[in-house]
DRENLUM-75571 format. One record per atom (N, C-alpha, C, O): x, y, z; residue in three letters; residue number from 0. Coordinates in nm, 4 decimals, m for minus. Example, Ala and Ser with C-alpha at 12.3 -4.5 7.8 and 13.67 -1.06 7.14 Angstrom:
! DRENLUM-75571
1.3190; m0.5690; 0.7800; ALA; 0
1.2300; m0.4500; 0.7800; ALA; 0
1.3200; m0.3300; 0.7800; ALA; 0
1.4236; m0.3319; 0.8465; ALA; 0
1.2850; m0.2250; 0.7080; SER; 1
1.3670; m0.1060; 0.7140; SER; 1
1.2900; 0.0030; 0.7870; SER; 1
1.3409; 0.1138; 0.8039; SER; 1
***
This chain:
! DRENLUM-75571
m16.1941; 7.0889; 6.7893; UNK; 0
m16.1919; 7.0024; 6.9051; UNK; 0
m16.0720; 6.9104; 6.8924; UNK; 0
m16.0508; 6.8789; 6.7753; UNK; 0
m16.0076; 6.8707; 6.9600; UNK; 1
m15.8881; 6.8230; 6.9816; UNK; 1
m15.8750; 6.7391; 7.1200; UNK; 1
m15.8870; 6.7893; 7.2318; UNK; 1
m15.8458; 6.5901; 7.0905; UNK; 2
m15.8675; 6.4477; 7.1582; UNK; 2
m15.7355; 6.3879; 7.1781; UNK; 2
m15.6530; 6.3626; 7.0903; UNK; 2
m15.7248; 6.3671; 7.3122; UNK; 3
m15.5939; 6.3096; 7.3531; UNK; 3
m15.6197; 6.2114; 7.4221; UNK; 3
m15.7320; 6.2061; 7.4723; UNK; 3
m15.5504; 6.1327; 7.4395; UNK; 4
m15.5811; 5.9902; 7.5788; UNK; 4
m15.4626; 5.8653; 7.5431; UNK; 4
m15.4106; 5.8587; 7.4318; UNK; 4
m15.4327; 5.7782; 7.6440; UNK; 5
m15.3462; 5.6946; 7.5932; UNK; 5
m15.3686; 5.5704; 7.7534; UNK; 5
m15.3607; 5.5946; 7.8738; UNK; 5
m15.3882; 5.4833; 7.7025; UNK; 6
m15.4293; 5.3802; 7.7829; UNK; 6
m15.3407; 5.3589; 7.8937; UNK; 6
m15.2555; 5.4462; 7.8770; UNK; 6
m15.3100; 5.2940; 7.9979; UNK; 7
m15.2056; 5.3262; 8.1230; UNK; 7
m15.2622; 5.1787; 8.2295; UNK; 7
m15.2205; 5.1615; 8.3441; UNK; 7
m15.3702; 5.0787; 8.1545; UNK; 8
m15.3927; 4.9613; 8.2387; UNK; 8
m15.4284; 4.8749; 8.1297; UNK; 8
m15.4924; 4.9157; 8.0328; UNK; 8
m15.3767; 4.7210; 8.1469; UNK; 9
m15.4158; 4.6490; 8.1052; UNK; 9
m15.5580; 4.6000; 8.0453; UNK; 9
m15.6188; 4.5033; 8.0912; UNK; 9
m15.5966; 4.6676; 7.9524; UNK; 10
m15.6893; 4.6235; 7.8812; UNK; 10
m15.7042; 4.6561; 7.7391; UNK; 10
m15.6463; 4.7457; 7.6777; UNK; 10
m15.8110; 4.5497; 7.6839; UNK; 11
m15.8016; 4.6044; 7.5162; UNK; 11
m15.8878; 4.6466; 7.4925; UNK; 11
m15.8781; 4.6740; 7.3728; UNK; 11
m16.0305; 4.6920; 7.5465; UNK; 12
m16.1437; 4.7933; 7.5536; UNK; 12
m16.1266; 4.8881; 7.4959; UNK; 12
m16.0136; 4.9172; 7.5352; UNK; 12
m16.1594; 4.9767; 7.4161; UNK; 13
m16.1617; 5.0685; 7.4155; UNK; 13
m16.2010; 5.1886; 7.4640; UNK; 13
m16.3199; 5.2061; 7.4374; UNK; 13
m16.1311; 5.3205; 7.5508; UNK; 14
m16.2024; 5.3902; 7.6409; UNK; 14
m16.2767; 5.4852; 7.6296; UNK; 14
m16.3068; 5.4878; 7.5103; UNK; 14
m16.3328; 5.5780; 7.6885; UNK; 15
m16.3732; 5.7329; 7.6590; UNK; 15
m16.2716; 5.7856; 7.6001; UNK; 15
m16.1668; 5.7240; 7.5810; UNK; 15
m16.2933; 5.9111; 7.5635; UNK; 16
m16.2208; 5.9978; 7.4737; UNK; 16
m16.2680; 6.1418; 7.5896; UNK; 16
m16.3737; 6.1570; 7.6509; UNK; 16
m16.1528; 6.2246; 7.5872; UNK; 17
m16.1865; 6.3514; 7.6574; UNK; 17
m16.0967; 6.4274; 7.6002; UNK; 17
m15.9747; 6.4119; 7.5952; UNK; 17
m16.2002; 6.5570; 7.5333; UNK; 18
m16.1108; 6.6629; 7.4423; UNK; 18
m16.0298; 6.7371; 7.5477; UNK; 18
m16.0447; 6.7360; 7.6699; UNK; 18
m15.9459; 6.7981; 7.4772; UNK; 19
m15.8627; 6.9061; 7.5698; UNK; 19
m15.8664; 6.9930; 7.6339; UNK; 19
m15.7831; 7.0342; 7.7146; UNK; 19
m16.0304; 7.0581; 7.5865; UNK; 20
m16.1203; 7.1630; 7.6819; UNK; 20
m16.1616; 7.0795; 7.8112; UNK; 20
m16.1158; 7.1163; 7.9194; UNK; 20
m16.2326; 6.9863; 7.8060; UNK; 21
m16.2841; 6.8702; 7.8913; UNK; 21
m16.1761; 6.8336; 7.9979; UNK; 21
m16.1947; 6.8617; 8.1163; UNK; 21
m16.0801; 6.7803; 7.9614; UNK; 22
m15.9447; 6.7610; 8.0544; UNK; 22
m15.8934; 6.8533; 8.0821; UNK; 22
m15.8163; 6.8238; 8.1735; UNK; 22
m15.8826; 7.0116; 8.0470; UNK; 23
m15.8272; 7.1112; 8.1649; UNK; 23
m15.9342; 7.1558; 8.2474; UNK; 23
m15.9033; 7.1893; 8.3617; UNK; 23
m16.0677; 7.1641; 8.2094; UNK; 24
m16.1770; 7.2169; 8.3257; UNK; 24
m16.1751; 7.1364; 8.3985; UNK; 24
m16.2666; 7.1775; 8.4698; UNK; 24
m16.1314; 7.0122; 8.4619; UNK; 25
m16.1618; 6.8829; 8.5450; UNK; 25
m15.9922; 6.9018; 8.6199; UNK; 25
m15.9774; 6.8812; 8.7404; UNK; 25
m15.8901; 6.9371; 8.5425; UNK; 26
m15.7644; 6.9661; 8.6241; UNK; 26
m15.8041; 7.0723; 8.6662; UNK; 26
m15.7644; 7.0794; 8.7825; UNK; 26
m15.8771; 7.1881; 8.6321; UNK; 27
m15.9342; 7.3510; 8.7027; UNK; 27
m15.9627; 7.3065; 8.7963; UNK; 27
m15.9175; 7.3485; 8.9028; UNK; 27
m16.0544; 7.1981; 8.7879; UNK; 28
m16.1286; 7.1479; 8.9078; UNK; 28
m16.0580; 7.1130; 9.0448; UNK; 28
m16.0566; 7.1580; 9.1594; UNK; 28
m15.9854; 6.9828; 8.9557; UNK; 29
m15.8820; 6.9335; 9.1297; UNK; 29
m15.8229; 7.0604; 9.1644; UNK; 29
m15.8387; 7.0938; 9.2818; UNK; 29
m15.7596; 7.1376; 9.0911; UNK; 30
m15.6551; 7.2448; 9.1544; UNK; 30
m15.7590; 7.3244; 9.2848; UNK; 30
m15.7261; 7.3462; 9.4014; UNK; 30
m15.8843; 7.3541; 9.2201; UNK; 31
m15.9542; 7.4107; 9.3128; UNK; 31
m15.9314; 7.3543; 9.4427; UNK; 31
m15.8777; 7.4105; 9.5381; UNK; 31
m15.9912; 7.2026; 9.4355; UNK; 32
m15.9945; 7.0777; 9.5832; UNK; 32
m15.8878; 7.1096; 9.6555; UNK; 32
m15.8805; 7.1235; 9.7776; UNK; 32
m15.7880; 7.1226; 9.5576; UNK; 33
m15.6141; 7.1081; 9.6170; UNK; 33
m15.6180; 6.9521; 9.6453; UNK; 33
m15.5659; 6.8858; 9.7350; UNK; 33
m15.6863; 6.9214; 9.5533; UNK; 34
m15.6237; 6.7241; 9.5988; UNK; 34
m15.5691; 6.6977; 9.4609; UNK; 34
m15.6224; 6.7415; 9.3589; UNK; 34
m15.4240; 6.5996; 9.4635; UNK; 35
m15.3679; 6.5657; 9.3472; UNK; 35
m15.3819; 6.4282; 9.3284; UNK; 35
m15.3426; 6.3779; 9.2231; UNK; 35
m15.4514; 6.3360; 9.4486; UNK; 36
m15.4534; 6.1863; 9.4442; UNK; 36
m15.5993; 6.1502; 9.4304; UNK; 36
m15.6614; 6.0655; 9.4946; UNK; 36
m15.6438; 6.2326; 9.3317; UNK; 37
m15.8063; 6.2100; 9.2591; UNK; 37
m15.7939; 6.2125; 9.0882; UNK; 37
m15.7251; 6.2743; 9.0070; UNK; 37
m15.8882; 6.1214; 9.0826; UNK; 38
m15.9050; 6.0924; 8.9169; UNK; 38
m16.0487; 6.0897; 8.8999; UNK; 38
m16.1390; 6.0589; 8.9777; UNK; 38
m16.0486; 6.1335; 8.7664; UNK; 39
m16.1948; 6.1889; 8.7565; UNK; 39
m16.2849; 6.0185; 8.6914; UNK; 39
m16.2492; 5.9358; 8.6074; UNK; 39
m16.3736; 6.0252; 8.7548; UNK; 40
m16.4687; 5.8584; 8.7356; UNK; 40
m16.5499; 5.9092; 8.6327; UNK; 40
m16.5842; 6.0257; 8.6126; UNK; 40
m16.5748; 5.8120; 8.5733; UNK; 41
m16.6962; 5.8002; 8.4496; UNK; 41
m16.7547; 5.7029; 8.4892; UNK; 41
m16.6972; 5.5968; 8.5136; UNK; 41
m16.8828; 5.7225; 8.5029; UNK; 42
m16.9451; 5.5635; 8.4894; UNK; 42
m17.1120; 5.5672; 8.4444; UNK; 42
m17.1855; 5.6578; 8.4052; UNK; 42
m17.1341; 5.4038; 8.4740; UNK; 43
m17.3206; 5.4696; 8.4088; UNK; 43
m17.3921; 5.3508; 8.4626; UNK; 43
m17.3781; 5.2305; 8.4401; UNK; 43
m17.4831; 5.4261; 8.5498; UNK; 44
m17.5632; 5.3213; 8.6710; UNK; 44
m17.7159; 5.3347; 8.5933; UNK; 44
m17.7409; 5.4090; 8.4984; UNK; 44
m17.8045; 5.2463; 8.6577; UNK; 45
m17.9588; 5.2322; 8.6404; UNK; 45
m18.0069; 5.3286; 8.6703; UNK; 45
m17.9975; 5.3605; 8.7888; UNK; 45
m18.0873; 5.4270; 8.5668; UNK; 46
m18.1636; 5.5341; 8.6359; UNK; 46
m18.2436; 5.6507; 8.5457; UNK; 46
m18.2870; 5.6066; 8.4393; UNK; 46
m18.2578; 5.7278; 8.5597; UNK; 47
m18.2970; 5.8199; 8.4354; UNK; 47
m18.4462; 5.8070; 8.3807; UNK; 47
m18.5302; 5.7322; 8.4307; UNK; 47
m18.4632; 5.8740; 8.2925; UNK; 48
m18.6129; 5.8085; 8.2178; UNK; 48
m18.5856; 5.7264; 8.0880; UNK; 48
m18.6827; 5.6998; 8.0172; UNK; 48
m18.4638; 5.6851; 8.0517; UNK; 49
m18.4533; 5.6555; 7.9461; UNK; 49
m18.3232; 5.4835; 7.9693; UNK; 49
m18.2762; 5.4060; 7.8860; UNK; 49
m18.3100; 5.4927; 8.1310; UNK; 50
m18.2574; 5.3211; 8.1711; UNK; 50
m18.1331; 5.3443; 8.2494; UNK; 50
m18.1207; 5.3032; 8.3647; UNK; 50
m18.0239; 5.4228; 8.1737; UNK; 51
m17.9232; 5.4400; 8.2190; UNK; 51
m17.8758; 5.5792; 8.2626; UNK; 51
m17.9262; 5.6734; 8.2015; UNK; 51
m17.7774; 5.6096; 8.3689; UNK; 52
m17.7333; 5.7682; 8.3416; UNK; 52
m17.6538; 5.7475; 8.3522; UNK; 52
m17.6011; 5.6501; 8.4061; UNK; 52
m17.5949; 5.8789; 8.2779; UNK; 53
m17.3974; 5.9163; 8.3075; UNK; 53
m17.3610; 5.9902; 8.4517; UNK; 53
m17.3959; 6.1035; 8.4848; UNK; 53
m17.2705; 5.8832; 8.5394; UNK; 54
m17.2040; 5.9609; 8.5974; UNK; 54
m17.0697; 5.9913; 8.5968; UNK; 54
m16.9941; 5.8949; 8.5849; UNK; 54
m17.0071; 6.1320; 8.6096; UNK; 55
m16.8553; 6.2293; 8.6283; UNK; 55
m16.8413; 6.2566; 8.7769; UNK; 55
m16.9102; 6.3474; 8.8236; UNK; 55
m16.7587; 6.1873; 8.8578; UNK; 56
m16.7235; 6.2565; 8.9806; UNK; 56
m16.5833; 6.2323; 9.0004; UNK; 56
m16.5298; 6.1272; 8.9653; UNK; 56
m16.5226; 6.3276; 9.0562; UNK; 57
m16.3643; 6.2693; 9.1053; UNK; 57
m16.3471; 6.1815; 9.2488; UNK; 57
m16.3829; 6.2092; 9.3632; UNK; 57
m16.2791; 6.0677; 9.1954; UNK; 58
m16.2396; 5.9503; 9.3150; UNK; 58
m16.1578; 5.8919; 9.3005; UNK; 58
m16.1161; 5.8506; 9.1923; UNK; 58
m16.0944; 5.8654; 9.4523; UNK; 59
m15.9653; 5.8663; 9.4781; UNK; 59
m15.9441; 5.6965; 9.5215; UNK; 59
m15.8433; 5.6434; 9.5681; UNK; 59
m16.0750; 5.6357; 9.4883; UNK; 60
m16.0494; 5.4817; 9.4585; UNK; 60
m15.9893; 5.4174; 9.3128; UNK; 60
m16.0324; 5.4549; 9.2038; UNK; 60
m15.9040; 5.3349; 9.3254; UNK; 61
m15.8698; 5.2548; 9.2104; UNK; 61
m15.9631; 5.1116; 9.2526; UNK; 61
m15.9386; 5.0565; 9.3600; UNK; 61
m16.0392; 5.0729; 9.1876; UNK; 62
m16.1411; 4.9622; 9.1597; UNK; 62
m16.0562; 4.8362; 9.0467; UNK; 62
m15.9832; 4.8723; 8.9544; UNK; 62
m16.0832; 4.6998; 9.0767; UNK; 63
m16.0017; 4.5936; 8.9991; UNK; 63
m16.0719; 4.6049; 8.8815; UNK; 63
m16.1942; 4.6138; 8.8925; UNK; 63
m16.0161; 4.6070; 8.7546; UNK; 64
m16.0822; 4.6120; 8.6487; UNK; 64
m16.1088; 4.7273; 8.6196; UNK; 64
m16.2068; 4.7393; 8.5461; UNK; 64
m16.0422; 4.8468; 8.6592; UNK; 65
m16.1016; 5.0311; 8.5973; UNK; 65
m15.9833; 4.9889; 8.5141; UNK; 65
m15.8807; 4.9226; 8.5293; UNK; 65
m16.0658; 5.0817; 8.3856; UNK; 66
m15.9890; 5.1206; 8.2505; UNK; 66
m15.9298; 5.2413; 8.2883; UNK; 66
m15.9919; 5.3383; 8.2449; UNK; 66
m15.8150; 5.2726; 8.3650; UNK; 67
m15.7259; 5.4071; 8.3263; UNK; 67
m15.6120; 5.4761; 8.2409; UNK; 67
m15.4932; 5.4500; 8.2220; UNK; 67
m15.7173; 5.5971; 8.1875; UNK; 68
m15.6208; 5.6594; 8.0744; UNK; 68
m15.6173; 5.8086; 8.0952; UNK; 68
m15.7097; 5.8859; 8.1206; UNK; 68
m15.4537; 5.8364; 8.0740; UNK; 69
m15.4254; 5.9324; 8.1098; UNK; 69
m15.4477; 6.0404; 7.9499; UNK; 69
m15.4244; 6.0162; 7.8315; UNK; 69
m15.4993; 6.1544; 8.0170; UNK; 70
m15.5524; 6.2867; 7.9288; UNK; 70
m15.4920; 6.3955; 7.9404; UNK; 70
m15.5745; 6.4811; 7.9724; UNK; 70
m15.3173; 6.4682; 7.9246; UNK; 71
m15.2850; 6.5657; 7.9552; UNK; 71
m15.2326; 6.5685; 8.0945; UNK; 71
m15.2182; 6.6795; 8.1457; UNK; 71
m15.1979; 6.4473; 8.1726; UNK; 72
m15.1915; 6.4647; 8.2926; UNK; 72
m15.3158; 6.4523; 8.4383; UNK; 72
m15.3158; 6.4829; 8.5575; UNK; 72
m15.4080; 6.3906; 8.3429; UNK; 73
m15.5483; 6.3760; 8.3929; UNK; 73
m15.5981; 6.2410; 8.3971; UNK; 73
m15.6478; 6.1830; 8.3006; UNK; 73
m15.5839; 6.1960; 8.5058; UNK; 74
m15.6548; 6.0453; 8.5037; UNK; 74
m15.7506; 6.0218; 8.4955; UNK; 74
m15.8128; 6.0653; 8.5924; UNK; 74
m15.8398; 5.9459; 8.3938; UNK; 75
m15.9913; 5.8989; 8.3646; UNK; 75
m16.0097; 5.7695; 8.4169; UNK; 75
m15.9141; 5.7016; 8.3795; UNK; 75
m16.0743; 5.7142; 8.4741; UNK; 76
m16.1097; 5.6098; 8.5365; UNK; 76
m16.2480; 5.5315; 8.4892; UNK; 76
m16.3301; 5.6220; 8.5038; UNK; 76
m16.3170; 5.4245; 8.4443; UNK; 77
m16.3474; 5.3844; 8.3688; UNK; 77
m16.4023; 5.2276; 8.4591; UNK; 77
m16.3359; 5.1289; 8.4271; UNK; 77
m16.5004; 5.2058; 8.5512; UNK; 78
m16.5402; 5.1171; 8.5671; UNK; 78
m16.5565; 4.9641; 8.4891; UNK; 78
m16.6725; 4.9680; 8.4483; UNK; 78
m16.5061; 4.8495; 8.4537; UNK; 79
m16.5193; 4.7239; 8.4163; UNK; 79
m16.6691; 4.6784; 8.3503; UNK; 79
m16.6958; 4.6136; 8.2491; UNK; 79
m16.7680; 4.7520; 8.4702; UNK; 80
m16.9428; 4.7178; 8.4160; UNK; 80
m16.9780; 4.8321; 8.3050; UNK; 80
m17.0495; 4.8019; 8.2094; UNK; 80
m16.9261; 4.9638; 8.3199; UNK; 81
m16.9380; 5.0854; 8.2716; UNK; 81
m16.8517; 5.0948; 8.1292; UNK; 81
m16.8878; 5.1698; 8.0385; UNK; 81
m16.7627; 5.0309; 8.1222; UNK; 82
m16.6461; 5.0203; 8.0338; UNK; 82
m16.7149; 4.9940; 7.8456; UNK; 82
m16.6887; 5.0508; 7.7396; UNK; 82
m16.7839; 4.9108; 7.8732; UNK; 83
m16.8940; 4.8443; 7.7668; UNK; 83
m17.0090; 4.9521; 7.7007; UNK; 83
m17.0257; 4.9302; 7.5807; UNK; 83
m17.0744; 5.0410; 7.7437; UNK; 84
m17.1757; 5.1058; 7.7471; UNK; 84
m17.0737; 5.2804; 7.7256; UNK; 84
m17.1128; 5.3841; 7.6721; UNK; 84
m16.9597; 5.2547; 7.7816; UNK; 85
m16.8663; 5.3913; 7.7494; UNK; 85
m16.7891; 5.3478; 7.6311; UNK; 85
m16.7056; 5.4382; 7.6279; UNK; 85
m16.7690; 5.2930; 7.5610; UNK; 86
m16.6360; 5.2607; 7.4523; UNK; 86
m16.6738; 5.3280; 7.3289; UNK; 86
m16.7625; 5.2987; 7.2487; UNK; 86
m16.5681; 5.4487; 7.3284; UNK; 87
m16.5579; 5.5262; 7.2203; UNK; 87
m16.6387; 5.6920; 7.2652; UNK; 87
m16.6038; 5.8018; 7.2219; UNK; 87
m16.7278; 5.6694; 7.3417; UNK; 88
m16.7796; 5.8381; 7.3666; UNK; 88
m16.6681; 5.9410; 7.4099; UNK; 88
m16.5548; 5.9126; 7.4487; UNK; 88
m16.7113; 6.0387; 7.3984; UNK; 89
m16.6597; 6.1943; 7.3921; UNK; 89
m16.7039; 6.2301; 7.4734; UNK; 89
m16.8251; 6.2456; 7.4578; UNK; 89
m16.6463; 6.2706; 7.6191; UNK; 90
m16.6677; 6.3830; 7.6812; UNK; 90
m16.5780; 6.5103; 7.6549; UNK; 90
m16.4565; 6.5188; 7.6365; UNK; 90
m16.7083; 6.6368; 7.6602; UNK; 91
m16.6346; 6.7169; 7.6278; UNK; 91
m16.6719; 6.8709; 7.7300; UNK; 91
m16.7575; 6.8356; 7.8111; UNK; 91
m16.6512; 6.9619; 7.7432; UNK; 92
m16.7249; 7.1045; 7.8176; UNK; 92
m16.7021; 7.2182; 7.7007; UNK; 92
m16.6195; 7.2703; 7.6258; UNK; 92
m16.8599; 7.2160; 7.7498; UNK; 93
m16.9309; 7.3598; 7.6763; UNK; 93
m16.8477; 7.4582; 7.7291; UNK; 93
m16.7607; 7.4165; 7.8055; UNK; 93
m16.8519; 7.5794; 7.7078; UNK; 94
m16.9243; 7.7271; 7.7998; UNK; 94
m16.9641; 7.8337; 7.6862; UNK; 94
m16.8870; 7.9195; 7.6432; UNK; 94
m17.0869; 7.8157; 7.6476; UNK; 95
m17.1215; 7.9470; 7.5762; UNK; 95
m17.2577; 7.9985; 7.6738; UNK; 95
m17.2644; 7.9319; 7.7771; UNK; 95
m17.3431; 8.0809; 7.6635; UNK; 96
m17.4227; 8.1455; 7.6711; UNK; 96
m17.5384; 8.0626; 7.7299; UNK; 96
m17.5934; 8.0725; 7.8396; UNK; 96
m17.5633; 7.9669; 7.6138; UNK; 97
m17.6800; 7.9237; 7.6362; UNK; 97
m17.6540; 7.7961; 7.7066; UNK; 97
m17.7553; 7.7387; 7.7463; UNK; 97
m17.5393; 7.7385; 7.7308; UNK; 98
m17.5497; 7.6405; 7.8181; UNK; 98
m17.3855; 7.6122; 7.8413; UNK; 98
m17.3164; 7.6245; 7.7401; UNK; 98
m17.3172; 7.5751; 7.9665; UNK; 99
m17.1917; 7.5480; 8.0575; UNK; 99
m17.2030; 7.4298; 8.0774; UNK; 99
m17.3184; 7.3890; 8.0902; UNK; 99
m17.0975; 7.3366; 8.0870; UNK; 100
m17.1270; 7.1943; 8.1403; UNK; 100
m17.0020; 7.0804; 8.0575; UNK; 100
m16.9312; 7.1149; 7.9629; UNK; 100
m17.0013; 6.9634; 8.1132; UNK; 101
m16.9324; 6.8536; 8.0496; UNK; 101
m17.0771; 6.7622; 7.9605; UNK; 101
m17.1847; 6.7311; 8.0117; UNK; 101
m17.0332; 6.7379; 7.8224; UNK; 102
m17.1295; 6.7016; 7.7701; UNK; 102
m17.0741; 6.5633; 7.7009; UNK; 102
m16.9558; 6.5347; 7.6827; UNK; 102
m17.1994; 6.4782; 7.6639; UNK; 103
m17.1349; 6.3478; 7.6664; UNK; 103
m17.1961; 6.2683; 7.5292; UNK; 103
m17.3147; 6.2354; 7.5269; UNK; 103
m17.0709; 6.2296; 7.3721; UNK; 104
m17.1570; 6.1970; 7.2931; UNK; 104
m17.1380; 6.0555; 7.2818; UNK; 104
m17.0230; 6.0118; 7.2865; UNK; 104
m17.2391; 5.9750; 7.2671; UNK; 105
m17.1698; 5.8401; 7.3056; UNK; 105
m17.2509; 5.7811; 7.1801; UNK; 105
m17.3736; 5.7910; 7.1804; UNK; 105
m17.1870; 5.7223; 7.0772; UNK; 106
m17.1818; 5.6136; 6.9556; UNK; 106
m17.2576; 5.4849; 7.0329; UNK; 106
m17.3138; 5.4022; 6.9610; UNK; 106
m17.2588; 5.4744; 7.1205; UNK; 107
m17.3517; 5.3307; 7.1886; UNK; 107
m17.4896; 5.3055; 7.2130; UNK; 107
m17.5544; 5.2015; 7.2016; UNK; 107
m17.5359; 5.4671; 7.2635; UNK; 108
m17.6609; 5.5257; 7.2964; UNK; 108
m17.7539; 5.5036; 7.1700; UNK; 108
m17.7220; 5.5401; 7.0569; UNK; 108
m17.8888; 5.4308; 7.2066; UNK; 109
m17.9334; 5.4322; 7.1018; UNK; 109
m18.0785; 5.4651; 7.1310; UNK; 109
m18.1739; 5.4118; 7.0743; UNK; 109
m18.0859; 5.5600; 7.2268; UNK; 110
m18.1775; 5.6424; 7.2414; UNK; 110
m18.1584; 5.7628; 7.3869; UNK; 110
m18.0613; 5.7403; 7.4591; UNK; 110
m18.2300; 5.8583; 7.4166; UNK; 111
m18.1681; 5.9308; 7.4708; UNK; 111
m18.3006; 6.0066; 7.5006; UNK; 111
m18.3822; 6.0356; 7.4131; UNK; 111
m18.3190; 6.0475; 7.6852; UNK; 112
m18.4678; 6.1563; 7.6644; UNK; 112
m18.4218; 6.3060; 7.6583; UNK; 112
m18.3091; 6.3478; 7.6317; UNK; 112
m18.5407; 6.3808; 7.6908; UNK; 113
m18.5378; 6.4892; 7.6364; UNK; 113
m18.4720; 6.6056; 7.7150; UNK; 113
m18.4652; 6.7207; 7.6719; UNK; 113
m18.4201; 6.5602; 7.8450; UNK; 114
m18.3005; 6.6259; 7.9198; UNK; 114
m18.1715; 6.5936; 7.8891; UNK; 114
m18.0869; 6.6671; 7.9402; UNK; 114
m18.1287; 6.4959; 7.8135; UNK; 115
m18.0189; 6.4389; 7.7538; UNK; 115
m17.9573; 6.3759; 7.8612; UNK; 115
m17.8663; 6.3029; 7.8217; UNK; 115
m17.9752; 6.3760; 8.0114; UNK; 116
m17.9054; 6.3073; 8.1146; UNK; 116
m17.9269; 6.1270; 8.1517; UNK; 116
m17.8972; 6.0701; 8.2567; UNK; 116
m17.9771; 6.0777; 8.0484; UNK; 117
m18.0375; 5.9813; 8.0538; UNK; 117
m18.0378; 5.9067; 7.9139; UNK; 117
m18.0797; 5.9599; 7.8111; UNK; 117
m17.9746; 5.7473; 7.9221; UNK; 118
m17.9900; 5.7224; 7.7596; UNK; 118
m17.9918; 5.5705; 7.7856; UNK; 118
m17.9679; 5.5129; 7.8917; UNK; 118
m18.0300; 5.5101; 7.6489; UNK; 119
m18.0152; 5.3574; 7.6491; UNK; 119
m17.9620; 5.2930; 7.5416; UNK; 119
m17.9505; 5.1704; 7.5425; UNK; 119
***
């Protein structure tokens, strides 16, 4: 696995991390859209069975206070409230057999249910 990123806004937070598998399936992605003025969001709202969830969507808002860091040519975007609860996790994408997907390990989480989409 192999981790690239380099900060690109004023802050001293520390951000997500997105391996190199992770950051070309998400450029696969835009190319699909055909949109080049989208960056992929991380963030993590109230919800789940376990308090919080992770959300990944691409948006083409810049918000005051997003942590953005560029991944290969891939902008990560990084909410101000979200920023705290993300510092230091790994997103990364599967694809084997038994399961496809962007998966998310986060050093903060200090518990997690049994769908893994959900942690506190």
């Amino acid at each position: 696995m192999t981790v690239s990123g380099e900060t690109t806004q004023e802050t001293t937070q520390q951000g997500v991390i997105l391996t190199d598998a992770a950051a070309e399936k998400a450029k696969s992605l835009l190319e699909q859209e055909g949109r080049d003025d989208l960056a992929l969001r991380v963030a993590v709202q109230p919800g789940g069975c376990s308090g919080l969830i992770y959300q990944l969507f691409f948006d083409e808002r810049q918000m005051d206070g997003d942590l953005v860091q560029d991944f290969n040519g891939l902008a990560v975007r990084v909410d101000r409230m979200s920023a705290p609860y993300l510092a230091g996790a790994t997103i990364d994408f599967v694809d084997t057999i038994e399961k496809q997907g962007f998966t998310i390990d986060n050093p903060n989480a200090s518990g997690s249910c049994a769908c893994g989409d959900s942690f506190n």
